[in-house]
N, C-alpha and C positions, 0 to 999 in steps of 0.2 A: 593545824591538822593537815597531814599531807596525805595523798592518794598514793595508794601500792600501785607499784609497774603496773601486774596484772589487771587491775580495776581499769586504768588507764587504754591499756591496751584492747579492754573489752571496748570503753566508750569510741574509740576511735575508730574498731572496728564495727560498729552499730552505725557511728556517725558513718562510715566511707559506705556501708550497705544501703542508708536512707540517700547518697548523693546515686548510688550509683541504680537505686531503684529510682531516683527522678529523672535521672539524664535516658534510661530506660522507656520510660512513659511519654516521654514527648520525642523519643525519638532522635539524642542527638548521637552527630555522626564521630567515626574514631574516636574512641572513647579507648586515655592513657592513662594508668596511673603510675606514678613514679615517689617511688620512697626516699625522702630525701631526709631521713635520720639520719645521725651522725654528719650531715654534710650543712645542715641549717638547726640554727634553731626556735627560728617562724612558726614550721609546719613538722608534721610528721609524714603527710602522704600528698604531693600536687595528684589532682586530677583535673587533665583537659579533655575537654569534647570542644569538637565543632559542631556550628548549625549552616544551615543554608541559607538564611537573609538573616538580615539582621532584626525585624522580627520576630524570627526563629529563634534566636541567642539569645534576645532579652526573656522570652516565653522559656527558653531554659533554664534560666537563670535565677527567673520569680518562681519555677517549679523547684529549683534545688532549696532556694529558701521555704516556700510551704514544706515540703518535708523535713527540710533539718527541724524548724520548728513544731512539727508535730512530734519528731523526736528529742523534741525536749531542748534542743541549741539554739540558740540565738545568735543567728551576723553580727559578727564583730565590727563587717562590714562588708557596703556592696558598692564597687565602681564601675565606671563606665557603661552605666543602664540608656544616660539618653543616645549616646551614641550609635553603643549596640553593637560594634564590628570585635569589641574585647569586653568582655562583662569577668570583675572578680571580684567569687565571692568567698569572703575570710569565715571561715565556721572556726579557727582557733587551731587545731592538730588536722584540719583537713580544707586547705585551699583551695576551689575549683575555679578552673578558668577557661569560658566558654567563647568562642569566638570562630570569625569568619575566616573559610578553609586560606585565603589569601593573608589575611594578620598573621595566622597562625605557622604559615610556612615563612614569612617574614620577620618575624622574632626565635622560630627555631627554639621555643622551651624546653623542648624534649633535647635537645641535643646540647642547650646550654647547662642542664643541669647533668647529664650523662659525662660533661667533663670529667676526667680524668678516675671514672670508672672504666675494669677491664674490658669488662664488654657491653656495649649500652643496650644489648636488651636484658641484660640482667637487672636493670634498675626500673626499666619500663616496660609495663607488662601492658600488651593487648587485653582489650573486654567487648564481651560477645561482639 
């Protein structure tokens, strides 16, 4: 049995509503999403946020999971929780990866996956 586009495209856009109502409710900071269809095919949408310590991150990251899973998705997986300075978490069509505003300028994910689009804000969209 296979899922129509559409059906898909609904869940993924449910799933990216329930991340981006948790990243919302605790408060994490710049907050990207980037569509990486046709370029991977892992995910369909990264979303990063940062937090401000690294118990901020981990507390973002256990919120993104309680909402996916009141939404019905289960973590396919979650890394780097005891650390805390990069937490990611795989919900399947929507990867988020929360992490501390110094990791996040040092890995550059926004600008690694904006390669060889015309213009990288068109892949990466600001939220509130």
């Amino acid at each position: 049995m296979s899922i129509s586009p559409n059906a898909k495209a609904d869940s993924t856009a449910a799933l990216r509503q329930s991340v981006i109502d948790a990243l919302d409710e605790l408060k994490a900071k710049d907050v990207r999403e980037i569509d990486v269809r046709g370029k991977t095919s892992i995910a369909d949408l990264l979303v990063i946020a940062s937090g401000t310590s690294g118990r901020h991150v981990k507390s973002i990251a256990d919120e993104v999971v309680k909402f996916a899973k009141k939404a019905g998705v289960m973590p396919l997986g979650v890394e780097g929780e005891q650390e805390a300075e990069w937490v990611l978490v795989d919900l399947g069509d929507v990867i988020v990866h929360v992490m501390l505003p110094r990791i996040r300028e040092f890995y550059g994910l926004e600008r690694l996956w904006a390669v060889g689009d015309r213009e990288q804000d068109a892949s990466a969209v600001s939220v509130g």
